[in-house]
KEDRENVO-466408 format. One line per 2 residues: number of its first residue (from 0); their letters; for each residue x, y, z of C-alpha. Coordinates in steps of 0.02 Angstrom, whole numbers. Layout:
N
NUM) a) X/Y/Z | ...
This chain:
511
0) xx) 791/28/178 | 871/54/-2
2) xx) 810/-28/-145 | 877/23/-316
4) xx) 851/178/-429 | 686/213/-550
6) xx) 743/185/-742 | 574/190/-818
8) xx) 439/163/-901 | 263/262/-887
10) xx) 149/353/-795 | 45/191/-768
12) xx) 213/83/-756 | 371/111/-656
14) xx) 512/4/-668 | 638/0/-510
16) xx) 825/-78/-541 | 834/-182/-384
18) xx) 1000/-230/-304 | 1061/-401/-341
20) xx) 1043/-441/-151 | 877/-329/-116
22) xx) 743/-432/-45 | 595/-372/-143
24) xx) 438/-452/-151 | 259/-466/-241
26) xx) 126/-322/-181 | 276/-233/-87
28) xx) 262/-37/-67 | 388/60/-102
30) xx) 428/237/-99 | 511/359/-249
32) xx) 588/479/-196 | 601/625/-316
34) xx) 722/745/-250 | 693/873/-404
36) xx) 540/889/-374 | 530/876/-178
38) xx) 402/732/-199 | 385/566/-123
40) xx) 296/455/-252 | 214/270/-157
42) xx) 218/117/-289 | 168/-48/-273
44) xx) 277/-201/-350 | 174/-310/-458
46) xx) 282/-394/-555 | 478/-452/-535
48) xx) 600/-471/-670 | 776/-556/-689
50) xx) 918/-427/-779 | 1086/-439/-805
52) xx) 1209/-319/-863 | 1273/-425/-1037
54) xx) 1216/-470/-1210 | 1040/-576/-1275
56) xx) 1070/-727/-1229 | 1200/-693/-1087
58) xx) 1104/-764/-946 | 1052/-919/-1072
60) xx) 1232/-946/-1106 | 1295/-944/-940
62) xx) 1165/-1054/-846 | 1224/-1190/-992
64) xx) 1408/-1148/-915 | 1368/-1183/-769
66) xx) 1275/-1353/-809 | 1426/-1448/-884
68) xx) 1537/-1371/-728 | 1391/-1472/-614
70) xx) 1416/-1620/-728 | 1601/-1621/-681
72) xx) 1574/-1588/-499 | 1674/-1417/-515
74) xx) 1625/-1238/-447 | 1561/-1066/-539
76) xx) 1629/-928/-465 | 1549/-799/-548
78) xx) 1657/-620/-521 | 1575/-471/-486
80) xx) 1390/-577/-470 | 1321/-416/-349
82) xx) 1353/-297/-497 | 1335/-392/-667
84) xx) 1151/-467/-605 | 983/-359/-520
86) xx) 818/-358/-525 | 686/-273/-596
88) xx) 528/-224/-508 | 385/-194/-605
90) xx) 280/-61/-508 | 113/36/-529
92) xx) 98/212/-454 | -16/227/-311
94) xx) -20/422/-299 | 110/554/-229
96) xx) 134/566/-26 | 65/741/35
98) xx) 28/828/204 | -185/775/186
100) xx) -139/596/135 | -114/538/-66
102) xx) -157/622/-226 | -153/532/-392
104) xx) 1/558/-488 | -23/623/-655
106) xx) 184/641/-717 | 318/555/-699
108) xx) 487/539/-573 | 606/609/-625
110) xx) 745/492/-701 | 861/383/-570
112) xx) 760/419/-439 | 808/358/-259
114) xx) 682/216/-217 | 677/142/-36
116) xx) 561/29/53 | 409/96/166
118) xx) 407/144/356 | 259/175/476
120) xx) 298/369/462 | 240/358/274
122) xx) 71/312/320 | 62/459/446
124) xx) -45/559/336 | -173/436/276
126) xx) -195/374/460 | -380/453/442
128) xx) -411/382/276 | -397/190/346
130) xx) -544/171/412 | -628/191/618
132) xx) -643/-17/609 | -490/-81/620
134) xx) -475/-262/531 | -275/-275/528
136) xx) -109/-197/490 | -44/-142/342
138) xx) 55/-276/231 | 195/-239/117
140) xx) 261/-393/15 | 298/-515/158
142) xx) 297/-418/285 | 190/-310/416
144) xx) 199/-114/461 | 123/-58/644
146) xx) -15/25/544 | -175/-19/585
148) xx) -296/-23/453 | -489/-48/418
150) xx) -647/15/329 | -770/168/347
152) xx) -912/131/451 | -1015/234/307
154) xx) -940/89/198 | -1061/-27/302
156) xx) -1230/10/207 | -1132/22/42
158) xx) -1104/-145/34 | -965/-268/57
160) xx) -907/-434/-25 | -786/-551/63
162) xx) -713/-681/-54 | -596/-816/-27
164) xx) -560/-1014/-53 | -575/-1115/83
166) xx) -466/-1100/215 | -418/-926/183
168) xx) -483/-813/338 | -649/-788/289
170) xx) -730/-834/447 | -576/-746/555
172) xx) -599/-593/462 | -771/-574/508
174) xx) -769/-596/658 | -638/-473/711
176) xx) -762/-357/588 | -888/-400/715
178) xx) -797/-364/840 | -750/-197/787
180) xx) -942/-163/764 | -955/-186/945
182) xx) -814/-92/993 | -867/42/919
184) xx) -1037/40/967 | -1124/134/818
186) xx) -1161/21/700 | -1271/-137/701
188) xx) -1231/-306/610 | -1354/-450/585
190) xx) -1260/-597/545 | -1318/-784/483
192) xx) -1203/-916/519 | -1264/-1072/431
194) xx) -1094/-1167/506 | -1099/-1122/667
196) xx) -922/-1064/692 | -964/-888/760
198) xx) -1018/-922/929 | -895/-1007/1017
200) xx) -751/-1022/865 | -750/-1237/893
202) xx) -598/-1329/882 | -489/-1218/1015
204) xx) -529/-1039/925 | -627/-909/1001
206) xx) -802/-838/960 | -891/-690/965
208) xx) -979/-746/1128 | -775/-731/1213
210) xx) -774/-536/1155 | -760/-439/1320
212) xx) -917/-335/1261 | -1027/-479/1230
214) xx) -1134/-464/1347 | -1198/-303/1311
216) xx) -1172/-280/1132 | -1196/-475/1065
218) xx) -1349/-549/1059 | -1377/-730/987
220) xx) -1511/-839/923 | -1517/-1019/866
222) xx) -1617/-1171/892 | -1458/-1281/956
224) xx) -1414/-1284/1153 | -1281/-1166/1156
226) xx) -1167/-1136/1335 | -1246/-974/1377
228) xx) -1331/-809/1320 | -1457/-849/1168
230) xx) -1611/-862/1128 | -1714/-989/1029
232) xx) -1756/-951/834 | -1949/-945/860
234) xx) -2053/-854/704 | -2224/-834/722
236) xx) -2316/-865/541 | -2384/-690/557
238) xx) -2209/-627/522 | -2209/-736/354
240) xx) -2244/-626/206 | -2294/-706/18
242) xx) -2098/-640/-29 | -2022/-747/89
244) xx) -2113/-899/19 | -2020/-847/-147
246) xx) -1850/-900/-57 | -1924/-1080/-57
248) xx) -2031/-1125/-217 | -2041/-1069/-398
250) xx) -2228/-1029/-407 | -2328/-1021/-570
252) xx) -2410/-856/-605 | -2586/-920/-567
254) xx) -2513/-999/-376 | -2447/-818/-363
256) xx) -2586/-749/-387 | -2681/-830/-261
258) xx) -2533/-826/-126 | -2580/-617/-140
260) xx) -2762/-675/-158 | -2755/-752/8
262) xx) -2632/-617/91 | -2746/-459/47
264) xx) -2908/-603/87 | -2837/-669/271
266) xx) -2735/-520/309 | -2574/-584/414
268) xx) -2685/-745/439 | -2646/-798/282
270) xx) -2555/-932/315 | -2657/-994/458
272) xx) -2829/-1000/349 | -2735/-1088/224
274) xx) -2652/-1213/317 | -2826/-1234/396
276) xx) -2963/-1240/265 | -2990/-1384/170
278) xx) -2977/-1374/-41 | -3143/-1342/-61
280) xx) -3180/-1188/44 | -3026/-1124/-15
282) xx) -3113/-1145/-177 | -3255/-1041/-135
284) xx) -3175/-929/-52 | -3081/-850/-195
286) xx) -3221/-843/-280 | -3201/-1005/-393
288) xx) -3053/-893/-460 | -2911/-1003/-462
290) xx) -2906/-1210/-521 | -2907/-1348/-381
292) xx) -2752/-1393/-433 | -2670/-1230/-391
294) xx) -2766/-1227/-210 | -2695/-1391/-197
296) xx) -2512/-1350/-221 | -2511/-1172/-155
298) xx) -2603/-1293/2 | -2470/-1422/34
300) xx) -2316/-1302/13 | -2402/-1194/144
302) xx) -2447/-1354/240 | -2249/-1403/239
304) xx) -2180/-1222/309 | -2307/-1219/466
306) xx) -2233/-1387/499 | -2059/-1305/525
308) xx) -1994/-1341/706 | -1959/-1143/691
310) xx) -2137/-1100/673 | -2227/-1037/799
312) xx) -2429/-1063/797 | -2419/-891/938
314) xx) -2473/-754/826 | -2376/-629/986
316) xx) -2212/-705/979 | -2117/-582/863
318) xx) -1933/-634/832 | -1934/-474/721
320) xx) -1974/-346/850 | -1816/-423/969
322) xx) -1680/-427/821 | -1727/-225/751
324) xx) -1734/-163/920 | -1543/-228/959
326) xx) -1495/-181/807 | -1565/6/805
328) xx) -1469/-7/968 | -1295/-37/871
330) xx) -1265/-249/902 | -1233/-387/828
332) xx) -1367/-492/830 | -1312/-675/786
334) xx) -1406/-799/701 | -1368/-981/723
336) xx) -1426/-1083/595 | -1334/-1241/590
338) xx) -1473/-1326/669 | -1571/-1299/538
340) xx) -1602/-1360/365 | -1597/-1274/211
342) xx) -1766/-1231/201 | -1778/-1166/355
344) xx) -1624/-1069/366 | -1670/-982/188
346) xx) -1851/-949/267 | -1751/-855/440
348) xx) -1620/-758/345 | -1749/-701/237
350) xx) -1889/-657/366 | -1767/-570/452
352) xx) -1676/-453/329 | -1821/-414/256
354) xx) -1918/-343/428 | -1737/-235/446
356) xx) -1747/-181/257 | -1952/-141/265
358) xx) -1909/-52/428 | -1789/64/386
360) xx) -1867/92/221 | -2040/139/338
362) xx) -1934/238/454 | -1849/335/303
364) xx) -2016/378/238 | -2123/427/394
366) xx) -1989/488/527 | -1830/554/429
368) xx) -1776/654/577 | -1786/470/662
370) xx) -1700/409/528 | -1544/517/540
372) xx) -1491/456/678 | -1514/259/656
374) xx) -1343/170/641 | -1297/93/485
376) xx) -1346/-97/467 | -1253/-215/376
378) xx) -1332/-376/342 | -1201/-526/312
380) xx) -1219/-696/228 | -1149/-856/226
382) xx) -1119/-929/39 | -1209/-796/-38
384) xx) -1215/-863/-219 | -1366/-977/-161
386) xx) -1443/-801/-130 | -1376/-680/-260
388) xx) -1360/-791/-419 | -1532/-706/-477
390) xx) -1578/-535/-464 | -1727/-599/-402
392) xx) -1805/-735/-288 | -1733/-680/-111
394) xx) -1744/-524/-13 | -1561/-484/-25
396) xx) -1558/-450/-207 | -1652/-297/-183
398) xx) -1571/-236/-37 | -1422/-239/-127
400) xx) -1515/-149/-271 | -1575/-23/-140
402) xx) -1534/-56/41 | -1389/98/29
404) xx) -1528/214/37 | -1603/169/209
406) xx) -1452/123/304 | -1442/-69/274
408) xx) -1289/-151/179 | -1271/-314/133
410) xx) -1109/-429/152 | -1084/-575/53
412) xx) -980/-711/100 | -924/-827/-52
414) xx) -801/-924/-113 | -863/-923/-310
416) xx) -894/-729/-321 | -918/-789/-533
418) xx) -1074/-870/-479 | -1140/-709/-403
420) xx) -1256/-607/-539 | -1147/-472/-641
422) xx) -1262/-328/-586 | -1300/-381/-394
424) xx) -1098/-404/-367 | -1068/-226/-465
426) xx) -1164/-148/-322 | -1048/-200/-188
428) xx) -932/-44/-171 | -810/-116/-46
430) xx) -724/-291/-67 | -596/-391/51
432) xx) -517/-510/-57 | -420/-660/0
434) xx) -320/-786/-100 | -447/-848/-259
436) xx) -359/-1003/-344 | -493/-991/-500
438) xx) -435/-847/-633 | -639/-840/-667
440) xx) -669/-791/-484 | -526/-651/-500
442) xx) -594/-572/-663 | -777/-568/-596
444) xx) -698/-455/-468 | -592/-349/-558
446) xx) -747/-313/-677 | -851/-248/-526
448) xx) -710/-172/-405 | -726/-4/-373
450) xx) -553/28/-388 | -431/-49/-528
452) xx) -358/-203/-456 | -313/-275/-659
454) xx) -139/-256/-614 | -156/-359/-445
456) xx) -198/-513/-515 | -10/-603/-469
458) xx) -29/-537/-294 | -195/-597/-269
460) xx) -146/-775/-323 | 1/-766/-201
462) xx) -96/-727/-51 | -78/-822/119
464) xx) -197/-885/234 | -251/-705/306
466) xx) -169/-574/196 | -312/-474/100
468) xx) -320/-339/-20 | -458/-227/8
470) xx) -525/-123/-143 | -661/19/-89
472) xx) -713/211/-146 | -665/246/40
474) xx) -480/187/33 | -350/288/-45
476) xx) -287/148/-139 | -329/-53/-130
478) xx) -236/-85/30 | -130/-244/50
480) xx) -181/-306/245 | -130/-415/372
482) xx) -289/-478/459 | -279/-476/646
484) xx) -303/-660/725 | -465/-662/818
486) xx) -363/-744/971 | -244/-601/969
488) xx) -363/-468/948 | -465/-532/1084
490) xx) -310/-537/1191 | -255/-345/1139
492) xx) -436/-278/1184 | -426/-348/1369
494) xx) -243/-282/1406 | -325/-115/1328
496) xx) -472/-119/1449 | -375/-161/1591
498) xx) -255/-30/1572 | -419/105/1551
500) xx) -491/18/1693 | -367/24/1807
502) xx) -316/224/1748 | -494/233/1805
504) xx) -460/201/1992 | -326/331/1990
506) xx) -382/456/2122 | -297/617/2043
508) xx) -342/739/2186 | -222/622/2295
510) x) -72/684/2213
């Protein structure tokens, strides 16, 4: 569809005259097409200007016109209104079109260049470049191109940062993610869902337990009674390491001390002979190394997490072994941990990414033919500024310092990415962004964004309920999306697997 002709401005700025009528839009793509040069150059709109073809003051003068004629109840009939007035679309160059996809442009158009809106055949080229887990479709301004888009599967362990107000699509975004992951059955995904609104979606939606593949690539564990298909959270204290404990208390050097004291003392009993021995023999037992008042508080806070419901006194039962081995088997693994309170749920999440990140990281070291061929593991996290607003304190900090180089990624999920440390959010290469209201929010992620997105701060503020931008090394530009509805995606993956099925049944030799 015709837009308007180029009339200036940059290489980093194009500006498009727009017909008076044209219905252009914020974050619309456009093509330039350079017929000199036999180039097709794609732009995105970020900005839209009034013009008019008059004096200063022109527009100013007539508007006041037009005012008293309202006061007197009479008409403007302005002549010629398609030609005098336009608009002006202020547009950054994404790169020029070519036969492997889109190379950055590094001249101009040339002058009065033909611009026209997008088509689906302008993506041909790039269709490898959008990803093998497809999220949504491609966006442009208001509307949606059959162009199905997503992220790199090698973006998984690179890290990825979802971030969004409330009532945005956070939740509905990650679940269709999820449910790519198990479509494509290569990749594993451990997610914690401190609101419960995975499983079965609540409230009429759909969870990841209605995915048609759930049963052999889901598996789920919480401590409420869920319909079908989980299993209870049950950690034995064996599996508790002196880090995890760091999720829950701020210890004193000397309590630290004696927390590794007891751990290299008790060996993975340390909790148990703690919890166990009285002040005194504790006492002793360290050698008279450490004050009574430090037994006694490194005691009770011991005392208090072997009283967790989700403690288990078994020293076999090993939650661990379960989640690693469905997740070196490419699943999501589902952790419900509504039921829980804070304390607890930090203690789970922690336990368990940690086992995955150790894991890999022994794997890496001791088996790296073994290691090859594990599938990428991407972690994700519920309000993840409780976890990542220190680089230390939690295990997730330094998987997202680290985790890249054994195969395990970390997503956070937040809706104040400012609150998120400046160096922990800089190593998350590949962001989704959804509509952020707070201008802080937006220029925490344009610092760390892998991509420039300085220019897409209008767009980002005008973002509806499931439209995204996502910015990532792996994406030839930050792509505007469309976010499938989890309903409807569920609903296209069963017509798609009845279709294969029933091509299945097809006896070819009868024909």
């Amino acid at each position: 569809m015709y837009v308007g002709r180029l009339v200036g401005r940059s290489v980093l700025e194009l500006w498009v005259r727009c017909r008076y009528d044209s219905d252009i839009c914020l974050g619309e793509l456009l093509v330039v097409e350079d017929e000199e040069r036999s180039k097709n150059y794609l732009v995105r709109v970020v900005d839209i200007k009034y013009g008019a073809d008059a004096g200063d003051g022109w527009m100013e003068r007539t508007a006041g016109n037009i005012i008293r004629m309202d006061m007197a109840n009479s008409t403007y009939n302005m002549s010629d209104r398609e030609f005098r007035l336009y608009k002006i679309a202020v547009c950054i160059p994404l790169g020029c079109l070519v036969s492997g996809g889109i190379e950055k442009a590094k001249h101009i158009p040339s002058h009065f260049s033909r611009v026209r809106k997008t088509t689906s055949e302008d993506y041909e080229s790039m269709k490898s470049l959008m990803g093998d887990l497809k999220v949504g479709v491609m966006r442009s301004g208001g509307h949606t191109l059959n162009v199905n888009v997503g992220i790199e599967g090698e973006a998984l362990h690179h890290h990825i940062g979802v971030f969004a107000t409330t009532g945005m699509g956070k939740s509905n975004l990650m679940k269709v993610l999820a449910g790519a992951v198990m479509e494509s059955g290569r990749y594993g995904m451990l997610i914690f869902d401190p609101h419960g609104e995975y499983y079965s979606g609540g409230a009429g939606r759909r969870g990841l337990i209605h995915h048609p593949l759930a049963q052999d690539k889901l598996r789920v564990y919480s401590t409420r009674r869920l319909q079908r298909m989980y299993s209870t959270i049950r950690i034995s204290y064996t599996e508790v390491n002196v880090e995890d404990m760091l999720s829950l208390y701020e210890f004193t050097q000397s309590q630290l001390e004696m927390l590794y004291a007891a751990r290299a003392l008790f060996g993975r009993e340390w909790m148990r002979e703690i919890n166990e021995r009285d002040g005194d023999d504790l006492y002793y037992q360290f050698g008279e190394r450490f004050h009574e008042t430090t037994i006694n508080v490194v005691k009770r806070r011991v005392e208090r997490v072997m009283g967790y419901e989700i403690i288990s006194r078994d020293p076999t039962i090993s939650i661990t072994r379960s989640v690693l081995s469905s997740l070196h088997s490419a699943m999501v693994v589902l952790v419900d941990t509504s039921g829980l309170h804070e304390g607890e749920e930090l203690l789970v999440s922690n336990v368990l990414a940690r086992a995955v990140f150790e894991e890999n990281r022994r794997i890496y070291r001791e088996k790296p033919s073994e290691f090859r061929s594990l599938p990428s593991i991407l972690i994700t996290i519920e309000e993840a500024q409780r976890m990542l607003a220190t680089p230390s304190g939690t295990i997730f900090p330094r998987i997202a310092r680290e985790g890249r180089k054994f195969k395990v990624g970390l997503c956070a999920i937040s809706q104040q990415p400012k609150l998120i440390h400046r160096e922990i959010l800089s190593q998350f290469n590949t962001l989704f962004i959804l509509g952020l209201a707070d201008k802080r929010d937006r220029e925490a992620l344009a610092y760390s964004a892998k991509q420039d997105i300085s220019a897409l701060e209008n767009e980002i503020q005008t973002l509806m309920p499931g439209e995204a931008i996502i910015t990532s090394p792996f994406t030839p530009f930050p792509l505007p999306i469309k976010v499938h509805m989890y309903e409807e995606y569920l609903s296209r993956i069963r017509r798609k697997r009845a279709v294969d099925e029933k091509q299945e049944f097809i006896d070819e030799k009868f024909f």
